[in-house]
C-alpha positions in Angstrom: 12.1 -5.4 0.7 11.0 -3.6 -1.9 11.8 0.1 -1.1 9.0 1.6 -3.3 9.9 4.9 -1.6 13.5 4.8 -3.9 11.2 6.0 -7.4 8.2 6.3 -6.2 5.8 9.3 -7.7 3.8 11.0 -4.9 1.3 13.5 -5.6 0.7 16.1 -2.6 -3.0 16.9 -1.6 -3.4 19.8 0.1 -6.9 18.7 1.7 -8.9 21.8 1.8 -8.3 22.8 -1.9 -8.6 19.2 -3.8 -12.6 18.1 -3.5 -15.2 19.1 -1.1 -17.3 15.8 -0.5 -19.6 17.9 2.0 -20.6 20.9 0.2 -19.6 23.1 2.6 -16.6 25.0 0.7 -14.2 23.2 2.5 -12.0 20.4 1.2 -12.1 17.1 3.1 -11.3 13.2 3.3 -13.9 12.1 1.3 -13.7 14.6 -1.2 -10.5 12.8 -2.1 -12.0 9.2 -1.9 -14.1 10.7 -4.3 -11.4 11.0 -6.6 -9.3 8.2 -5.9 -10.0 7.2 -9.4 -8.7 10.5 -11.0 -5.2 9.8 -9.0 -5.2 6.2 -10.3 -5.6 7.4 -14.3 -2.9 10.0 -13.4 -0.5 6.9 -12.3 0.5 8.2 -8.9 2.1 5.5 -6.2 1.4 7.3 -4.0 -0.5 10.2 -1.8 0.8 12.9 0.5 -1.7 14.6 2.4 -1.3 18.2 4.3 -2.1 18.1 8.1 -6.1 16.6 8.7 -5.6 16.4 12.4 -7.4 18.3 14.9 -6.7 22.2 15.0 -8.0 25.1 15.2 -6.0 26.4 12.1 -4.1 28.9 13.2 -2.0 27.9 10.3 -4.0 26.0 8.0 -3.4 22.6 10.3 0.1 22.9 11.2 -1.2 23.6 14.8 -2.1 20.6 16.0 -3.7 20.6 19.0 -4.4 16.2 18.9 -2.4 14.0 16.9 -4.6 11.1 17.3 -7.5 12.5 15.6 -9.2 14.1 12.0 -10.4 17.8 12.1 -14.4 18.5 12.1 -13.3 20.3 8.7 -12.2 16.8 7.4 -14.3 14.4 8.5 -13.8 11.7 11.1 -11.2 8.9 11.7 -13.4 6.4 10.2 -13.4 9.1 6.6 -9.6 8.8 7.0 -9.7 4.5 7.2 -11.9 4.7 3.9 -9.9 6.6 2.3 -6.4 4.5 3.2 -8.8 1.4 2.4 -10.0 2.8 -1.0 -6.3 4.7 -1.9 -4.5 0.7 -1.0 -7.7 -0.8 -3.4 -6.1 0.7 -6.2 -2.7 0.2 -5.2 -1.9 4.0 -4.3 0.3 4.3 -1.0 -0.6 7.2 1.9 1.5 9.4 3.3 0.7 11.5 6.1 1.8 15.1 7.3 3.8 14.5 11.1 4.5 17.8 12.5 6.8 17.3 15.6 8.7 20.8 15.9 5.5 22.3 17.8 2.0 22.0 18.7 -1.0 24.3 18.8 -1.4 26.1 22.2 -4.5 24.6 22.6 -2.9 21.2 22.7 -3.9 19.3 25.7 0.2 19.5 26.8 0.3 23.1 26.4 -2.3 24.0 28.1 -0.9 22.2 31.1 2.4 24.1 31.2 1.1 26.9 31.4 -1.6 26.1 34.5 1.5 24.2 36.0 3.8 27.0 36.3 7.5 26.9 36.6 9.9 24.5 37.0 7.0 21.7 36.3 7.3 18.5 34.3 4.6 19.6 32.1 6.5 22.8 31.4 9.8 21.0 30.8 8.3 19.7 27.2 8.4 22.7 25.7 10.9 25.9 25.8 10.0 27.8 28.3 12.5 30.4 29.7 12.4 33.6 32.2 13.1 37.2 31.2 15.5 39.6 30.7 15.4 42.5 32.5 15.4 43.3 36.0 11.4 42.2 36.2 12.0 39.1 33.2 9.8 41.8 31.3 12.1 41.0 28.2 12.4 38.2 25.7 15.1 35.5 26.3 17.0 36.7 23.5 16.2 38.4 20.4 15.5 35.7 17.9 12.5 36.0 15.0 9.3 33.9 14.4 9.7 32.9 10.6 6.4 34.5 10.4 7.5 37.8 11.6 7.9 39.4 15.2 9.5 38.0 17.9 9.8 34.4 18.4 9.1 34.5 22.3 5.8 35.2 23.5 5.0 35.8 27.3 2.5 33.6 29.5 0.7 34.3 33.2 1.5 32.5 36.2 -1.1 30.6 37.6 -1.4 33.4 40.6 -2.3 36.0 37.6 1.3 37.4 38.0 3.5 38.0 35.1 5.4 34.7 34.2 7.9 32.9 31.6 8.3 33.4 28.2 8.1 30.4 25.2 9.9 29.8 22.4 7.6 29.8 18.9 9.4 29.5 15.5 6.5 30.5 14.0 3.4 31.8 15.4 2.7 32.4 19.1 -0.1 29.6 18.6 2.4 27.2 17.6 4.8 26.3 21.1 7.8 25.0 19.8 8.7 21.5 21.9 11.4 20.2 23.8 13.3 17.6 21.7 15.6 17.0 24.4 13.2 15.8 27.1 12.5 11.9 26.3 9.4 12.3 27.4 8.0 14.0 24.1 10.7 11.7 21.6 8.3 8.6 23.3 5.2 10.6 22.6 5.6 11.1 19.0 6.7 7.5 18.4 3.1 6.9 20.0 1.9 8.6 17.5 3.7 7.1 14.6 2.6 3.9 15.8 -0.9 5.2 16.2 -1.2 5.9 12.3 1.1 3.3 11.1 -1.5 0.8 12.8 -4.0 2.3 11.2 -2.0 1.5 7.4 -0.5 4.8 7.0 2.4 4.1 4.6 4.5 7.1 5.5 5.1 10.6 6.8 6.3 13.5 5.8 8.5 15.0 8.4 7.4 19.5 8.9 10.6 21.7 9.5 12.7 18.6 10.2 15.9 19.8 11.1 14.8 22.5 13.3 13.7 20.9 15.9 16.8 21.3 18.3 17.3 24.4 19.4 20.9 26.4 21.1 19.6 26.2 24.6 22.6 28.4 25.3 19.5 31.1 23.6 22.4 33.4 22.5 21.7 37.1 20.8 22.8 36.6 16.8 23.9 39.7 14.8 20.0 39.2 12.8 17.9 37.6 14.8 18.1 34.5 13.2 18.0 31.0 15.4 20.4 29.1 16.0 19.2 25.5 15.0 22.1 22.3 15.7 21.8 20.0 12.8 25.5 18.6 12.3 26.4 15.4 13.3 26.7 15.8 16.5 23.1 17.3 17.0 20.3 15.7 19.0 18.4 15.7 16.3 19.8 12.6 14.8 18.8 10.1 17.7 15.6 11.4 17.6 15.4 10.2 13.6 16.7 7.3 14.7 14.2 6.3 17.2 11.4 7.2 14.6 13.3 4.7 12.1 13.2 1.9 14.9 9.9 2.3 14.7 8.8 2.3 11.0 11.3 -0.7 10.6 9.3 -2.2 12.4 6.6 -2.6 10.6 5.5 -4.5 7.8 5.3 -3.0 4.2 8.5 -1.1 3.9 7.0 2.1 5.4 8.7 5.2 4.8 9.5 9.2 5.7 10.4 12.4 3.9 12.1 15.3 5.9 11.4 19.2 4.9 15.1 20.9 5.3 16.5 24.3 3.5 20.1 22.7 4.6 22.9 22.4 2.3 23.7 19.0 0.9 26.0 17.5 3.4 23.8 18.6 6.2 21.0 17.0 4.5 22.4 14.2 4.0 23.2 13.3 7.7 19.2 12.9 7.8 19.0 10.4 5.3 21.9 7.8 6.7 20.8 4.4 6.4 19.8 4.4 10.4 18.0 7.8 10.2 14.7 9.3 7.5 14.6 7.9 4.0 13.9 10.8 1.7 14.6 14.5 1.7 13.1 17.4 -0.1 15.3 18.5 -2.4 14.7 22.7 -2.7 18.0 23.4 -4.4 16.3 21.6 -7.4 13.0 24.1 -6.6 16.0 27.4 -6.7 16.9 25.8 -10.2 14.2 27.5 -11.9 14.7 27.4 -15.8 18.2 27.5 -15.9 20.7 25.3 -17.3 24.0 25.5 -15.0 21.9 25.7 -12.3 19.6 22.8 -12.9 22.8 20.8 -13.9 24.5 22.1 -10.6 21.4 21.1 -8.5 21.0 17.6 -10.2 25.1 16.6 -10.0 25.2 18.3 -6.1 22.2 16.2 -5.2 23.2 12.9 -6.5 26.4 12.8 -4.7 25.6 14.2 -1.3 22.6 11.3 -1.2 24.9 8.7 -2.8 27.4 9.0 -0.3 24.8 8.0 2.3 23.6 5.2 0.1 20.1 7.5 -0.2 17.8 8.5 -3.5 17.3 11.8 -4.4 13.6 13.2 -5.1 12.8 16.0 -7.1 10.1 18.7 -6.6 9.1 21.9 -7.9 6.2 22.9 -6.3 4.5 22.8 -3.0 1.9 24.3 -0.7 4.7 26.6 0.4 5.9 28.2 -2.6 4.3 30.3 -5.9 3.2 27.6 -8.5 6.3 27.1 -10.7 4.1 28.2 -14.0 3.8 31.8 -12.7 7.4 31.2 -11.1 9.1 30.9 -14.7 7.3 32.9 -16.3 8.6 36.2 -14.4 12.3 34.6 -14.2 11.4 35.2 -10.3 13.2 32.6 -7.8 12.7 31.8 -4.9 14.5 34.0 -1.6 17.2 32.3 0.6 17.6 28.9 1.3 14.0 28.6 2.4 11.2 31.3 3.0 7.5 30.0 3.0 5.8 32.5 0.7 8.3 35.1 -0.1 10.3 35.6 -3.5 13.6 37.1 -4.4 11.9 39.6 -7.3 8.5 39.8 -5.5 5.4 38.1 -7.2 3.3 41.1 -8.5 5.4 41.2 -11.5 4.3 40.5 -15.1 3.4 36.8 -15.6 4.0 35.5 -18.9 2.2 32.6 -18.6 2.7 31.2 -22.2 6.3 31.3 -21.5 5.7 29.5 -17.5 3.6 26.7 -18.8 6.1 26.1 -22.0 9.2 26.9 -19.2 7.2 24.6 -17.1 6.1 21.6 -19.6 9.5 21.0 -20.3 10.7 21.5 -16.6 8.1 18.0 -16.2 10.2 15.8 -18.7 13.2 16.3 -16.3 11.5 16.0 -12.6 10.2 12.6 -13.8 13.0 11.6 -16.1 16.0 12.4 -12.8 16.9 9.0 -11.0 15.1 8.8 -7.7 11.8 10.1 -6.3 9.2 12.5 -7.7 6.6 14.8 -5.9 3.5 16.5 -7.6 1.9 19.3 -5.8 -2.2 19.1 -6.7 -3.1 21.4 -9.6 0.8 21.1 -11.3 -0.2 18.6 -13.6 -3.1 21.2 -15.0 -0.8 23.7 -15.2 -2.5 26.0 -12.7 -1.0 29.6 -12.3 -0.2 31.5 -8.9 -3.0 33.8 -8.0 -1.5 37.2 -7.1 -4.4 39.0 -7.0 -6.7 37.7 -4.3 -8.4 40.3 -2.5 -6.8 41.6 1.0 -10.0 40.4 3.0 -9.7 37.0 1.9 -6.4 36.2 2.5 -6.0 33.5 5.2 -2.5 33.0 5.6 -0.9 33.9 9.3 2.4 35.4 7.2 -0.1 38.2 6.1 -1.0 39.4 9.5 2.3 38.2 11.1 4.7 40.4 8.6 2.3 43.7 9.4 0.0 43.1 6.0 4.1 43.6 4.0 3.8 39.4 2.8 1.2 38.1 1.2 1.9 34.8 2.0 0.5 31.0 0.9 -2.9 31.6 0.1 -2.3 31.8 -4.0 -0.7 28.8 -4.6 -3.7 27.1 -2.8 -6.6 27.7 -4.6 -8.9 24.8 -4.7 -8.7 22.8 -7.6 -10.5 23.1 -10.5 -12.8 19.7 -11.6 -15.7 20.6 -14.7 -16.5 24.1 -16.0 -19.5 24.0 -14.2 -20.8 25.9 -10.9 -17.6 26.4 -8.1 -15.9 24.5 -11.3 -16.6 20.8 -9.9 -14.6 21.5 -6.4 -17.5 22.0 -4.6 -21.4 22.6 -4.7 -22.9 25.3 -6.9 -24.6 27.4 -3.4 -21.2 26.8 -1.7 -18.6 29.7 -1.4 -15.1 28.1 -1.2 -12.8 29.1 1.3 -10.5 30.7 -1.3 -12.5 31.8 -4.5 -11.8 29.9 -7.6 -10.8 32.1 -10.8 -13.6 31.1 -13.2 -11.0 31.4 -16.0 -9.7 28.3 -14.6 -12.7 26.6 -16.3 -10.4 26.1 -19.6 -7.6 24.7 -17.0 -9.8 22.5 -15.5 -9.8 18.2 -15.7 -13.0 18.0 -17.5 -11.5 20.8 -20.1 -7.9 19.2 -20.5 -9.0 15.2 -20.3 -9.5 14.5 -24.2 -6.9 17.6 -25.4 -3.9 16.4 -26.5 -1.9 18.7 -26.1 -2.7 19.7 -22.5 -0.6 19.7 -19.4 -2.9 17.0 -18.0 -2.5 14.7 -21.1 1.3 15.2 -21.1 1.7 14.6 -16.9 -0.2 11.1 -17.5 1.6 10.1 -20.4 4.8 11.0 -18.8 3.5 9.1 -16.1 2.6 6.5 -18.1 6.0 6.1 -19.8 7.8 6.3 -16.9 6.4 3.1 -15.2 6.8 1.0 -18.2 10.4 2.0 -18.2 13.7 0.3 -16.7 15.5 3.5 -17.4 13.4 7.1 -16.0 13.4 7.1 -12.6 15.5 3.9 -11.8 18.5 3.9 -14.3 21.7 5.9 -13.7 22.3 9.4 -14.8 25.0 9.9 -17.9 25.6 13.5 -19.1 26.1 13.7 -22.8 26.7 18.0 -22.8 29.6 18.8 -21.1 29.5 21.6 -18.3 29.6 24.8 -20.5 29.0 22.9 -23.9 26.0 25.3 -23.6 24.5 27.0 -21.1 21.0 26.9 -22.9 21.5 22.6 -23.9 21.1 19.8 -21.2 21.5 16.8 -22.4 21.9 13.8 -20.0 20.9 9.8 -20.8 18.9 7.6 -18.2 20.7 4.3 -18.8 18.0 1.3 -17.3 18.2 -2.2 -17.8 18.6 -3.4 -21.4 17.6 0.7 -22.6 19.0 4.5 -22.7 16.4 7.2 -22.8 17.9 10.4 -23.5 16.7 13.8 -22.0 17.1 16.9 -24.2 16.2 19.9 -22.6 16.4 23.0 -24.7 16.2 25.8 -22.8 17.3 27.7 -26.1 15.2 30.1 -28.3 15.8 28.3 -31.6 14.7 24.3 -32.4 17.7 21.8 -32.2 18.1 18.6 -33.9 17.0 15.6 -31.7 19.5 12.6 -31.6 18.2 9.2 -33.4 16.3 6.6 -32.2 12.1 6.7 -31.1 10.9 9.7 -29.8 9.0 8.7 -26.2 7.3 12.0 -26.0 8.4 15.7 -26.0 6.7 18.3 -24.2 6.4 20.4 -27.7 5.6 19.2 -30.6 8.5 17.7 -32.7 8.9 18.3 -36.6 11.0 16.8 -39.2 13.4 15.6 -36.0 13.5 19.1 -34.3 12.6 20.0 -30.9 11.3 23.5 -30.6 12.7 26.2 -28.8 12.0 25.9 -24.6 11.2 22.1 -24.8 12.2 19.1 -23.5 12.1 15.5 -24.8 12.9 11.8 -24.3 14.1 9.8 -26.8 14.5 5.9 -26.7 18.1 5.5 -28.5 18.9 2.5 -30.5 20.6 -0.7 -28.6 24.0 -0.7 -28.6 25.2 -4.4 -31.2 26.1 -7.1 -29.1 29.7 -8.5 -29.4 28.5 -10.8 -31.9 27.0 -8.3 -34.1 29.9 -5.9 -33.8 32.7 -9.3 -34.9 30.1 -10.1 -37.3 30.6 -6.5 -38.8 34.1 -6.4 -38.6 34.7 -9.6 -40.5 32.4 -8.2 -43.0 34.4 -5.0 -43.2 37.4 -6.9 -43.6 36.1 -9.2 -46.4 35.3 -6.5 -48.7 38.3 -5.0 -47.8 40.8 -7.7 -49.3 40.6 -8.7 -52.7 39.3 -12.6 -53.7 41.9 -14.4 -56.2 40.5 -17.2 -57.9 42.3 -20.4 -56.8 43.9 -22.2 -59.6 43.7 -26.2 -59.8 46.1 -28.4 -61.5 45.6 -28.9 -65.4 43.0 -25.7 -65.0 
């Protein structure tokens, strides 16, 4: 068994904003067969694609309303076998998104519960509930949708009469489902099965550890859920039945849960018998800062080494502001986990210099950490947030949802930029893409960056490149050289492989520092006379330690020319 999952670097698609194969504005499948060949020069493993199923995109695809089949606005399910076919040509692994906590309401299920009224079996697989009140004219309880409002949203009874209420974590169009009814746990291993027939490699897991709910439905103090995800939690047979069936596959198939938990609840989703990776968003929270990447990094490592489990490392996503426009505000990220929101808002200055520089260097240490790396499309161009998009094109449901207050997703999904040319490459020059393209991104775009180098593009695939040919980033185990506190402003940590040490300097400082000896890999500034510059990071190959032999060998030498050689006298001499 191979376990390519353990360091594997997988680079997210989000499908309607990498290539638009059809002209029509609108990313799809074979828009990224199209490219297949860009991925492979970037030196990916593999690919994780946002929801292509069948939906009517409530939420951008995260209502699905049928599992076993590809959205109009991305082709068919014979697009979706060429492009496994063509991605598994050149040795690129796929990943799909599985989306289990909920399903579109115009999912063949839903509809079903709410023509069969109460009480019925097609009701019991999702959370259906009567009314407070005297007349049920009340919610359940007084829980929140994550996109704003209430999280309960009333239904007719088949005789027109006023009826139950169901539970949505996020929009009303979204029906949260009954993890505790076997009946859906055996319809979602169909599913798995249905994909992992057709040579998926993988899933990643939405909103993973929410999908039990307190079926007690108490009031809380903010109208937060209550979501079980300790050990004794349902949850975990239900990631255990979706193990039993990926282990039963050829080709070491794998999956990646999405949870905002703290480390030793995460961890209880990654046990040997359960998921295989985990997000890891206190590494996101990080941002540029030096206790707290070094907190995030040493946290990490031991909750998943407990459980015999790698780590991965990410920094951006289709859920948060682009990390170039992140740092270069000092802006974080809010709570342990809000889709689209920020602690210090996002229509702050941008210093964008500083983000990509911030940024650059922040690369060096995703793909240097032991374990698994993730690549959000447009990172490795150093694309910006967009903060400025018109109200009337703005797409996301947290815009509406949070009474026009959030702004949502929509900036850090901007379709990709390809030439300098019309739409920028991403799609044809008379098309109008779903979210408009800044045509300043022309000097950010592939065909710009490709032969520069000194662009983000050049340093990701040499990075890349580096990495792969090395027993120590990404596979080797994690030695700090600073000590906690040495410096708040120095990390320094070495990636000891087999046979070599590659040590990460990260100088989050304002002034250069001397770089240790031995060959400089690459640095994400350029180096001079043996400095790196101020906000840079860089790996460095160090000498091999001598052998045993070569450290006697020295010794005895030392010693020779530290005693003195008398001449030997000989008789009648």
């Amino acid at each position: 068994m191979t376990e390519w999952w353990r360091h594997a670097v997988i680079y997210q698609i989000y499908p309607r904003s990498f290539g638009d194969g059809d002209g029509d504005g609108m990313g799809d499948l074979a828009g990224i067969t199209a490219r297949m060949q860009y991925l492979a020069d970037l030196g990916i493993d593999a690919l994780w694609l946002s929801p292509v199923f069948a939906s009517p995109q409530v939420d951008h695809g995260y209502d699905i309303s049928d599992y076993r089949d590809i959205d109009p606005l991305f082709g068919t399910l014979e697009d979706m076998d060429e492009l496994i076919a063509t991605a598994h040509d050149y040795g690129i692994r796929v990943t799909l998104d599985f989306v289990p906590n909920h399903t579109s309401d115009q999912h063949q299920w839903f509809t079903a519960a709410v023509a069969s009224g109460r009480g019925s079996p097609e009701r019991a697989r999702y959370l259906f509930r009567d009314g407070r009140g005297p007349n049920g004219d009340e919610p359940p309880n007084n829980w929140k949708s994550v996109f704003g409002g209430p999280s309960w949203t009333r239904v007719d009874e088949p005789d027109g009469s006023p009826g139950q209420w169901y539970y949505h974590l996020f929009a009303p169009e979204q029906p949260d489902l009954n993890w505790r009814n076997p009946e859906v746990v055996a319809e979602f291993a169909s599913v798995l099965r249905f994909w992992l027939d057709r040579g998926a490699d993988g899933f990643r897991i939405d909103v993973s550890d929410a999908l039990i709910k307190d079926d007690a439905w108490p009031d809380t103090a903010t109208g937060e859920p209550i979501i079980p995800k300790g050990e004794d939690s349902p949850v975990h047979e239900v990631y255990r039945e979706f193990r039993r069936v990926m282990d039963a596959y050829p080709g070491d198939r794998m999956a990646v849960i999405e949870t905002g938990a703290e480390d030793e609840i995460v961890s209880l989703f990654i046990r040997p018998d359960e998921m295989h990776l985990a997000f890891n968003f206190k590494f996101v929270h990080a941002g540029f800062d030096g206790p707290k990447l070094r907190a995030a990094i040493d946290s990490s490592l031991a909750a998943n080494a407990a459980v015999g489990a790698p780590t991965t490392w990410v920094t951006d996503n289709h859920d948060t502001p682009r990390s170039v426009s992140r740092l270069g505000q000092n802006a974080t990220l809010a709570g342990a986990y809000v889709p689209g929101t920020m602690a210090s808002g996002i229509f702050q200055e941008v210093d964008l210099e500083l983000g990509t520089r911030r940024a650059r260097a922040l690369a060096l240490v995703l793909l240097a950490l032991p374990g698994a790396a993730y690549i959000y499309n447009g990172q490795e161009l150093g694309l910006p947030n967009v903060d400025d998009l018109p109200d009337e094109v703005l797409q996301d449901p947290i815009w509406e949802r949070s009474g026009r207050t959030v702004r949502g997703r929509d900036g850090c999904r901007i379709p990709v930029p390809w030439t300098t040319g019309a739409n920028l490459g991403f799609s044809r020059a008379r098309a109008k893409p779903w979210l408009p393209i800044p045509r300043e991104w022309a000097s950010l775009s592939v065909a710009a960056q490709h032969a520069s180098a000194d662009s983000m593009l050049t340093l990701y695939r040499e990075a890349l490149r580096v990495r792969r040919a090395s027993t120590a980033l990404g596979r080797g185990t994690l030695r700090w050289v600073s000590a906690p506190g040495e410096a708040d402003d120095l990390l320094v940590l070495d990636m000891v492989g087999e046979g070599s040490t590659v040590r990460v300097v990260v100088n989050l400082s304002g002034a250069a520092i001397d770089l240790p000896e031995g060959e400089l890999l690459l640095a994400s500034q350029p180096v001079s006379a043996g400095q790196l510059p101020a906000i840079a990071a860089a790996w460095v190959a160090l000498p091999p330690a001598p052998s045993i032999a070569d450290r006697l060998i020295s010794a005895v030498g030392d010693l020779t020319e530290a005693i003195p050689i008398v001449p030997t006298l000989r008789p009648g001499g």
